[in-house]
GULUMMAR-818300 format. One record per residue (C-alpha): residue number from 1; x, y, z. Coordinates in nm, 2 decimals. Layout:
// residues N
+-----+--------+--------+--------+
:  nr :      x :      y :      z :
+-----+--------+--------+--------+
: NUM :      X :      Y :      Z :
...
+-----+--------+--------+--------+
This chain:
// residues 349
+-----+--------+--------+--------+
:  nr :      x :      y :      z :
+-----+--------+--------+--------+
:   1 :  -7.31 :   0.12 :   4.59 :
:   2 :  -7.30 :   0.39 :   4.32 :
:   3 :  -7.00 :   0.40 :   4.13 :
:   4 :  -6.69 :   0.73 :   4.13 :
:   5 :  -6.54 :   0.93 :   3.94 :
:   6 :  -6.18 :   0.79 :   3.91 :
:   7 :  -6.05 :   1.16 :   3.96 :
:   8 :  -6.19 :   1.16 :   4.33 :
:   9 :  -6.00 :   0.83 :   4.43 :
:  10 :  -5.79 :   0.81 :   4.69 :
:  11 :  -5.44 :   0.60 :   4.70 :
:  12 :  -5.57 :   0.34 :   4.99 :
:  13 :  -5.30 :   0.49 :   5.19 :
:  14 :  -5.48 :   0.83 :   5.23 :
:  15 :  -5.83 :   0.70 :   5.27 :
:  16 :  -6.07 :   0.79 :   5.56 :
:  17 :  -5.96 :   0.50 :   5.78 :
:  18 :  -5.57 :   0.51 :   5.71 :
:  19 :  -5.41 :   0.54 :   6.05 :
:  20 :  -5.72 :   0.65 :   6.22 :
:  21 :  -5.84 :   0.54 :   6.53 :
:  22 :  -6.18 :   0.65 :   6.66 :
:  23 :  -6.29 :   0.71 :   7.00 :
:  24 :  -5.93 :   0.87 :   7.08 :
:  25 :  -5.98 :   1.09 :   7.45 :
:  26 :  -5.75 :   1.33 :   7.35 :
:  27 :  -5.86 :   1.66 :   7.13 :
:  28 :  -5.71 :   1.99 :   7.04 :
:  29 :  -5.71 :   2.28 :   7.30 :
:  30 :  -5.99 :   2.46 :   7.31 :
:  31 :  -5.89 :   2.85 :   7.44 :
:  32 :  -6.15 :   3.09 :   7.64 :
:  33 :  -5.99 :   3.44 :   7.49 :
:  34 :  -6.20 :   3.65 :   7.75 :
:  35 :  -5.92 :   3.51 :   7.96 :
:  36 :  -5.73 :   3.76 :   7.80 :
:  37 :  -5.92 :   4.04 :   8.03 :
:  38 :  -5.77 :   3.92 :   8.34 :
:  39 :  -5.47 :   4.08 :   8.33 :
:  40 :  -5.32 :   3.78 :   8.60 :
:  41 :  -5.48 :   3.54 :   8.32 :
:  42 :  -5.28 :   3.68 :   8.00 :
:  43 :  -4.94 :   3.50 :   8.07 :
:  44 :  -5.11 :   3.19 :   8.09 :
:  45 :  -5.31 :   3.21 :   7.75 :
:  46 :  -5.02 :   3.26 :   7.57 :
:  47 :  -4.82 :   2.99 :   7.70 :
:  48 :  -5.13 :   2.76 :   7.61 :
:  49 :  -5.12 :   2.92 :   7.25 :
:  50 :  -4.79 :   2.86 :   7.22 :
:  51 :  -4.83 :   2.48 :   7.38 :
:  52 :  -5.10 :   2.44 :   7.12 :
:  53 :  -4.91 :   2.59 :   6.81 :
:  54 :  -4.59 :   2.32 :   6.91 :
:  55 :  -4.76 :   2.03 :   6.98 :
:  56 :  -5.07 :   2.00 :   6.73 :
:  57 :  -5.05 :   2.33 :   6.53 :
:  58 :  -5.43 :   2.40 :   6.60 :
:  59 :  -5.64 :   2.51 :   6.89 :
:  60 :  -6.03 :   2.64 :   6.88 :
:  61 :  -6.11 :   2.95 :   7.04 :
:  62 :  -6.41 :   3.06 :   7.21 :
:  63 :  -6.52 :   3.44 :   7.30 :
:  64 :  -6.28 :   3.58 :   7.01 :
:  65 :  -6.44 :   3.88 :   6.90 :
:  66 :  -6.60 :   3.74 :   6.53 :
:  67 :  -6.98 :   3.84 :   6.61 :
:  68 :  -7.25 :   3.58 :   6.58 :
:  69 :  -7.48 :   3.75 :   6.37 :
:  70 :  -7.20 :   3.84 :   6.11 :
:  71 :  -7.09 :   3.48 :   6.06 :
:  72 :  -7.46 :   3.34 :   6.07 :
:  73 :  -7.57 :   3.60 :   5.79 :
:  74 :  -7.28 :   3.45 :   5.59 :
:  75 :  -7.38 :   3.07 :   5.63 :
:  76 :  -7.74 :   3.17 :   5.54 :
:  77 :  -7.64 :   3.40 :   5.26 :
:  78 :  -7.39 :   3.16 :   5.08 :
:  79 :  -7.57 :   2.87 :   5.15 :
:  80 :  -7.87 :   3.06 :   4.87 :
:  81 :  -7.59 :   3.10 :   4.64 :
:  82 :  -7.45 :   2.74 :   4.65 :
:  83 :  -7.83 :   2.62 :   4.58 :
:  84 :  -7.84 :   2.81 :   4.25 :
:  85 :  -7.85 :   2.58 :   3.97 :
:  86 :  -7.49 :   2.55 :   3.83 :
:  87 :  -7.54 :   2.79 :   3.54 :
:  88 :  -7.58 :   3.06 :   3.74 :
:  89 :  -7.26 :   2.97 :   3.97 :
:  90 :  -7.07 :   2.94 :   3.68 :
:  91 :  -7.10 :   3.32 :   3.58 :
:  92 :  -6.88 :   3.41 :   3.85 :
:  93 :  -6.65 :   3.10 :   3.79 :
:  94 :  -6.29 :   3.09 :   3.84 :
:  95 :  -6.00 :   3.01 :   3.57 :
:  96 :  -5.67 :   3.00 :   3.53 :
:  97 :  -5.60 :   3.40 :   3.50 :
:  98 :  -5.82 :   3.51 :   3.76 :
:  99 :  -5.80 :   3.23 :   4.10 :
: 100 :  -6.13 :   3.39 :   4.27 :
: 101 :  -6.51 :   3.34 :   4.26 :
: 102 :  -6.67 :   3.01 :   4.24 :
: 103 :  -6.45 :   2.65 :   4.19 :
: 104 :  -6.58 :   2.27 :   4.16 :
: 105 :  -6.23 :   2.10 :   4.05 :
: 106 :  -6.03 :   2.22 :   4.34 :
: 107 :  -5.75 :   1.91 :   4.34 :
: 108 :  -5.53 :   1.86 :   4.67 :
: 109 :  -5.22 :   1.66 :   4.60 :
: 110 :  -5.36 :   1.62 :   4.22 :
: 111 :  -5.64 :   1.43 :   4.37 :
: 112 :  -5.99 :   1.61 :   4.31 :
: 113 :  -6.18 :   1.74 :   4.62 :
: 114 :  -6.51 :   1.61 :   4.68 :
: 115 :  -6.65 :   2.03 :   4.76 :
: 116 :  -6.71 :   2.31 :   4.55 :
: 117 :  -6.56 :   2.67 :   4.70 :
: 118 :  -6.63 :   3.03 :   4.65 :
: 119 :  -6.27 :   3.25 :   4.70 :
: 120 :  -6.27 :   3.61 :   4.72 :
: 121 :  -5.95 :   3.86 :   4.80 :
: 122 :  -5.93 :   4.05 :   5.14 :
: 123 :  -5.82 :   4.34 :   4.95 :
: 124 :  -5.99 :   4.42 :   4.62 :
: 125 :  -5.82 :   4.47 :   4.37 :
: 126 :  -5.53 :   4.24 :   4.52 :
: 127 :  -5.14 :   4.28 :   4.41 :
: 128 :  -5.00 :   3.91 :   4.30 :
: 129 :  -4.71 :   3.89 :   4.02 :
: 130 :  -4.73 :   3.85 :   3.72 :
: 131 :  -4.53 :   3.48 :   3.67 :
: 132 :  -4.39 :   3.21 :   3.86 :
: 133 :  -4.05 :   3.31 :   3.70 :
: 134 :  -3.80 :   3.45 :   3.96 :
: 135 :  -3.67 :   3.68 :   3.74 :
: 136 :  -4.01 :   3.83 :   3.62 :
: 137 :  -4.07 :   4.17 :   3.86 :
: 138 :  -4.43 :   4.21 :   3.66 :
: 139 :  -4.69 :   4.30 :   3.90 :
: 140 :  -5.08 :   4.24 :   3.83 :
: 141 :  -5.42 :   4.34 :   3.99 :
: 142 :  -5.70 :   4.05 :   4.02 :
: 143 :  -6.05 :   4.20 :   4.13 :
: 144 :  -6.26 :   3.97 :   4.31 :
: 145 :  -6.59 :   3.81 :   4.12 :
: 146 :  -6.93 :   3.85 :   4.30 :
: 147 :  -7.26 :   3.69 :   4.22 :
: 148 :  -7.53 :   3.92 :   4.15 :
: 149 :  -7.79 :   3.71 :   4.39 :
: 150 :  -7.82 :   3.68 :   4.66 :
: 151 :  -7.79 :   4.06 :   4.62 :
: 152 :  -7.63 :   4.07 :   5.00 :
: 153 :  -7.31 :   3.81 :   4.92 :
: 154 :  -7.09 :   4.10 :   4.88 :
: 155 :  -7.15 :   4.30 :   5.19 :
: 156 :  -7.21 :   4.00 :   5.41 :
: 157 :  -6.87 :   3.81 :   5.34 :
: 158 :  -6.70 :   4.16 :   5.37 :
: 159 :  -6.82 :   4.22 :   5.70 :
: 160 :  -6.73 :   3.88 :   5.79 :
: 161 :  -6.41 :   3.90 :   5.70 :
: 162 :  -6.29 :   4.22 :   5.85 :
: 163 :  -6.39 :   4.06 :   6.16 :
: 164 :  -6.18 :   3.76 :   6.07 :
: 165 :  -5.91 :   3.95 :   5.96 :
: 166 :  -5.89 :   4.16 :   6.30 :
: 167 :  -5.83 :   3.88 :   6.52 :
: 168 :  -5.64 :   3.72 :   6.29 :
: 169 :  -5.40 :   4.03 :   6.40 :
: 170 :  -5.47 :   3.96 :   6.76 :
: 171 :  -5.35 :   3.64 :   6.73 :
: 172 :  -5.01 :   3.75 :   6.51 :
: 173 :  -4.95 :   3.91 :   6.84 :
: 174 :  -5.03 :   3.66 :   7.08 :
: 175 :  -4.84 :   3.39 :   6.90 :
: 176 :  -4.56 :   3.65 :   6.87 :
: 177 :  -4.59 :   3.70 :   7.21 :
: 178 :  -4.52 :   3.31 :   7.30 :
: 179 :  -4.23 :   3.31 :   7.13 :
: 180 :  -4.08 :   3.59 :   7.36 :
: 181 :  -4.09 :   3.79 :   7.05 :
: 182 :  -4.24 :   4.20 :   7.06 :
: 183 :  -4.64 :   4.15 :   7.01 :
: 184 :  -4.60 :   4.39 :   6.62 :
: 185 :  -4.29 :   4.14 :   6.49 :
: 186 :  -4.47 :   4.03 :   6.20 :
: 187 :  -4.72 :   4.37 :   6.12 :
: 188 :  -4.44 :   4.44 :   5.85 :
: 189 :  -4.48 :   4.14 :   5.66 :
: 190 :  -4.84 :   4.25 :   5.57 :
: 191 :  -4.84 :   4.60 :   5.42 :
: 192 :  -5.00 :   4.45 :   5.09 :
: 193 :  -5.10 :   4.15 :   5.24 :
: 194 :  -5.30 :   3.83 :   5.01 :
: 195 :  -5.51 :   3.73 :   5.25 :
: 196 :  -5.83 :   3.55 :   5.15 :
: 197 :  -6.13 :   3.43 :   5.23 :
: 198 :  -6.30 :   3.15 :   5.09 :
: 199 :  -6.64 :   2.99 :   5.14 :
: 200 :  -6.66 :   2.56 :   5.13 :
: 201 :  -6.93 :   2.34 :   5.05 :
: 202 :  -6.87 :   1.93 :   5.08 :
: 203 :  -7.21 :   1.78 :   4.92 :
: 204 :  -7.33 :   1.44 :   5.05 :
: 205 :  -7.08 :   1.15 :   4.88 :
: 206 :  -7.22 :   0.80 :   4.78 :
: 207 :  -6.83 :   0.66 :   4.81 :
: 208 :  -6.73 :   0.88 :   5.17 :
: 209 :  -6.46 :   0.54 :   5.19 :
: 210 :  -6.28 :   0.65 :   4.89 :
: 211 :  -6.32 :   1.02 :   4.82 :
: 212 :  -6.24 :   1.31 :   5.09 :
: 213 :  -6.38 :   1.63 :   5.09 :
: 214 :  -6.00 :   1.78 :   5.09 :
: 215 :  -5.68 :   1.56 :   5.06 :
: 216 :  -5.44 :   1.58 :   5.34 :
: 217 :  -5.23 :   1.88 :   5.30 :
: 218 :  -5.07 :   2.14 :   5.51 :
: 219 :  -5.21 :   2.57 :   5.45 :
: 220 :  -4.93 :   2.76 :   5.28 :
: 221 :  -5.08 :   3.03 :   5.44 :
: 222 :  -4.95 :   3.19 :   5.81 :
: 223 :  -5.22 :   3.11 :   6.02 :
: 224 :  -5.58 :   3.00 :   5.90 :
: 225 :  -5.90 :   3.08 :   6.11 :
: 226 :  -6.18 :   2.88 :   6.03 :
: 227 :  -6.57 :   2.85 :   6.14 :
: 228 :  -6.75 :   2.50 :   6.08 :
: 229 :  -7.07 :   2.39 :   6.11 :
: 230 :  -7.18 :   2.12 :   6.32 :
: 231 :  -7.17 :   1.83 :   6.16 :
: 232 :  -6.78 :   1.78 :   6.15 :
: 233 :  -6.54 :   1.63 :   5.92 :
: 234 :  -6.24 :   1.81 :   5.96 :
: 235 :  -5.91 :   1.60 :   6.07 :
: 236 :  -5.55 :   1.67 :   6.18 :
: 237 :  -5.25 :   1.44 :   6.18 :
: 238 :  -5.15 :   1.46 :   6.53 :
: 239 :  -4.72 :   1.54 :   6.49 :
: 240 :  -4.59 :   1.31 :   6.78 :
: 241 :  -4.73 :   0.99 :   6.56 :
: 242 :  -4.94 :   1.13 :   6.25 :
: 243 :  -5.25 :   0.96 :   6.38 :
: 244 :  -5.55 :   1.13 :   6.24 :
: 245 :  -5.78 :   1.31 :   6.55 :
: 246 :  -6.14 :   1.47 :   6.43 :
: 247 :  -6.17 :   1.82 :   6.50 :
: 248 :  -6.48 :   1.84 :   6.71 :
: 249 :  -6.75 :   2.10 :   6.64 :
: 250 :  -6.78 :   2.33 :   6.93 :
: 251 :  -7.07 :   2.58 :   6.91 :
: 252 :  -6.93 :   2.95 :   6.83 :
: 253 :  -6.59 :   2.86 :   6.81 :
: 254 :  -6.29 :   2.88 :   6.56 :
: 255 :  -6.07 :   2.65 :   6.46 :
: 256 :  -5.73 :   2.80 :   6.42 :
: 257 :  -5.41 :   2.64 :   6.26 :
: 258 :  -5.07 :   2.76 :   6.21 :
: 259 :  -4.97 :   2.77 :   5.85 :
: 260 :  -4.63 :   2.68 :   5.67 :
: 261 :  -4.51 :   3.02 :   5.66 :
: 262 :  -4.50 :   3.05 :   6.05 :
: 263 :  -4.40 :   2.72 :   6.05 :
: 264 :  -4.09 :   2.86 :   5.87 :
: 265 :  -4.06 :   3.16 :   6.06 :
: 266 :  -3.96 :   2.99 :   6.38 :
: 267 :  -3.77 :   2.76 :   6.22 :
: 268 :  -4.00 :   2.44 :   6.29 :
: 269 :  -4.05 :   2.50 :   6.63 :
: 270 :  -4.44 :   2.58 :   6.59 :
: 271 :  -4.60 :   2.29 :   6.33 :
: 272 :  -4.82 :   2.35 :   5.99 :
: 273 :  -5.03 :   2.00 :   6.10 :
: 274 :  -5.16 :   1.81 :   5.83 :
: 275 :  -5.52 :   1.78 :   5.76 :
: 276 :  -5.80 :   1.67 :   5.57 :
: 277 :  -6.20 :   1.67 :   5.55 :
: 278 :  -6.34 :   1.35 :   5.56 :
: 279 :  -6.71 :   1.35 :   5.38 :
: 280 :  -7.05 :   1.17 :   5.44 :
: 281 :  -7.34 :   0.99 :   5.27 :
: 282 :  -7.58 :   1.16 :   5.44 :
: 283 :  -7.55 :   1.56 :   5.54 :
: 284 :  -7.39 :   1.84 :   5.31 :
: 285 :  -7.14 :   2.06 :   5.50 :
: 286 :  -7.05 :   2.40 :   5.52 :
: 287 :  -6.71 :   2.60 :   5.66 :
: 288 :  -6.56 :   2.97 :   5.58 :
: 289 :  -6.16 :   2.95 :   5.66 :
: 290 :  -5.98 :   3.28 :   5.64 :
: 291 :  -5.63 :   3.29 :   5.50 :
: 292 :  -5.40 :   3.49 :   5.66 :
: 293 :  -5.12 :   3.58 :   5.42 :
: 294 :  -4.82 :   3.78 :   5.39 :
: 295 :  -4.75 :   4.07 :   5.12 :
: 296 :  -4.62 :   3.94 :   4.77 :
: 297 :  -4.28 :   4.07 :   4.82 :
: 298 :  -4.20 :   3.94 :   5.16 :
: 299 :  -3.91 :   3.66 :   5.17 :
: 300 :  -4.00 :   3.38 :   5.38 :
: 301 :  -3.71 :   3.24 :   5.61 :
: 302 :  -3.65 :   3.16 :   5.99 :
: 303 :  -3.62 :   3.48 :   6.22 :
: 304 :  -3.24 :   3.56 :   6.27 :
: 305 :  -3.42 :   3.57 :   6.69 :
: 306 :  -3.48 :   3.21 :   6.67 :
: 307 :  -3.21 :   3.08 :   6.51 :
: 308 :  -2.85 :   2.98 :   6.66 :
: 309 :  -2.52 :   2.82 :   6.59 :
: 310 :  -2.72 :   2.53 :   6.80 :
: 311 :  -3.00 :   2.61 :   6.58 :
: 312 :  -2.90 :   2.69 :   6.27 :
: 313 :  -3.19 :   2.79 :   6.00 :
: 314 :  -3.37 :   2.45 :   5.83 :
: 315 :  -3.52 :   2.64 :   5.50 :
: 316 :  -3.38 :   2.83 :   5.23 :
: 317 :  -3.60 :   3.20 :   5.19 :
: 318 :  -3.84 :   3.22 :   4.93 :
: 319 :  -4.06 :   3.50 :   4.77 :
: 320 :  -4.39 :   3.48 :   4.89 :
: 321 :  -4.58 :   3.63 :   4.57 :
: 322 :  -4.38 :   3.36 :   4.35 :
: 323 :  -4.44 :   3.07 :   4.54 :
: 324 :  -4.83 :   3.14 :   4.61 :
: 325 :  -4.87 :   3.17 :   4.20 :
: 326 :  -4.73 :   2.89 :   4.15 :
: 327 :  -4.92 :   2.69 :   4.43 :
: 328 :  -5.25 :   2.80 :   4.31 :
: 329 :  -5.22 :   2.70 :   3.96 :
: 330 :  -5.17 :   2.38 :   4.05 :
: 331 :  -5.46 :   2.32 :   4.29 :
: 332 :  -5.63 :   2.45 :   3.98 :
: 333 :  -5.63 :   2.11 :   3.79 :
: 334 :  -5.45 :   1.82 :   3.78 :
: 335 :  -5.05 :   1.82 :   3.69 :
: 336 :  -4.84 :   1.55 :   3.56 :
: 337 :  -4.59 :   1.64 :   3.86 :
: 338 :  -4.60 :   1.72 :   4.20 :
: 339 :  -4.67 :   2.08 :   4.28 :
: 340 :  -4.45 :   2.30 :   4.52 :
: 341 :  -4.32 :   2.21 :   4.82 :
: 342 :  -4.26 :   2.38 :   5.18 :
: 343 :  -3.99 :   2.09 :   5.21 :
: 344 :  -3.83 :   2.24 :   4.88 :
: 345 :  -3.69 :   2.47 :   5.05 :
: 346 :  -3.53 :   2.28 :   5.34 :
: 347 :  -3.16 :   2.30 :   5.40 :
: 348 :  -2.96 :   1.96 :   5.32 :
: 349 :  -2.80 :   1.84 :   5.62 :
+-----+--------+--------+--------+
């Protein structure tokens, strides 16, 4: 058995088989959104949206708009640029100033990820401050890097992602919707919005019992819309028991989890599910998430709708903008401390 890098290890505890039991009958919902036409139908989608976001914080969704042809030009296409020997995917490599382009030390929970990634900004150039510190109101712009072959990576992964990005939107408002909120709640938070889009690869690993493809961890992000290939890997930690359930591949579907920021918003009543990506010896594997995230300048707290003298709000606000740079230097490379937390920012009670 070849030997690992120590920096890919595992504590035993967060290992592949840690509190996973295969064969489980139970799965995720998988939602038909052409349902959404019948307008006797509609009521009943979002209830099972909102069903889905309490209970496992992930559904899939089938007949959601994202066109075939846009997300298979996008496999092909990155897939050519992820075979390039490494000197050319180095020219359009990330670093600690600039957190786009091409990554192969991506670390989740300061453990490195057995992938290499390719981010780029919805909007180009993209707003983010200028520090982590709170009392810093510097501003930059960060322009996104592109390869220059395959000459159509550019185009095709922004075609792709305004797709992505428009039902992202659509479901903002269904999820909005299930909370008995007004379907254009949350359009506000987004007027300079950090959304992004980023492209993984998970190579074949000769140690798939000690290394994972990404650690667990929750998305930061507000909800996260995500297409995968077919030959699986992806994981959530179910929230009734934190037993780990694979995410079955289902031909042209999404897989769509709610992030921490919504999580926040409704003041834990819809779950940011951890996950993870475990990896094989065997088959390389391929999947494009989209980010959807809110403006740098938006506080992040509970709605004053869902919250109560019976339900008082669990987190403290935070800026957005701040706590994103700081989150992203820190999957970066490796820290002597812990990075970040959503629970940070939970009220003592």
């Amino acid at each position: 058995m070849e030997d690992l890098d120590p920096t890919y290890i595992q504590a035993p505890e967060h290992r592949s088989d840690s509190n996973f039991i295969p064969n489980q009958p139970e799965e995720i919902p998988v939602i038909d959104l052409s349902r959404l036409d019948d307008p006797e139908d509609v009521q009943n989608v979002i209830s099972e949206i909102g069903d889905a976001c309490e209970k496992w914080g992930f559904f899939q969704v089938l007949n959601h708009g994202v066109p075939s042809d846009a997300r298979q030009r996008v496999e092909k296409t990155v897939k050519m640029f992820f075979d390039l020997p490494m000197e050319e995917k180095i020219k359009v490599k990330r670093d600690d100033v600039n957190p786009v382009g091409y990554h192969d030390g991506e670390h989740t929970k300061n453990v490195k990820d057995w992938k290499e990634v390719f981010d780029i900004y919805f909007k180009d150039p993209m707003v983010i401050p200028s520090t982590t510190d709170p009392e810093d109101e510097g501003l930059r712009l960060v322009y996104n890097k592109w390869p220059q072959s395959p000459s159509d990576f550019r185009e095709a992964c922004e075609v792709y992602a305004r797709h992505a990005e428009k039902l992202a939107f659509k479901l903002l408002e269904l999820i909005s919707l299930s909370l008995g909120l007004p379907k254009e709640r949350f359009h506000d938070y987004f007027k300079e919005q950090m959304s992004f889009f980023r492209i993984n690869r998970y190579p074949p690993c000769p140690r798939p019992d000690l290394a994972l493809g990404v650690g667990h961890h929750k998305d930061a992000d507000v909800i996260s819309l995500l297409a995968q290939d077919d030959v699986g890997g992806l994981q959530v930690s179910r929230r009734s028991d934190g037993v780990w359930f694979p995410i079955r591949p289902v031909p042209n579907a999404l897989v769509i989890n709610i992030g921490n920021c919504m999580e926040i918003w409704t003041n834990d009543k819809y779950w940011s599910a951890e996950h993870r990506v475990v990896v094989n010896t065997t088959r390389e594997r391929y999947s494009i998430p989209f980010f959807l995230l809110p403006s740098h300048d938006v506080e992040v707290k509970p709605l004053e709708e869902l919250v109560s003298p019976e339900n008082p709000p669990r987190y403290k606000g935070y800026k957005w903008g701040k706590f994103y740079v700081s989150r992203n230097r820190s999957d970066f490379r490796k820290l002597e401390i812990e990075n970040i937390q959503i629970d940070d920012f939970k009220v003592k009670t």
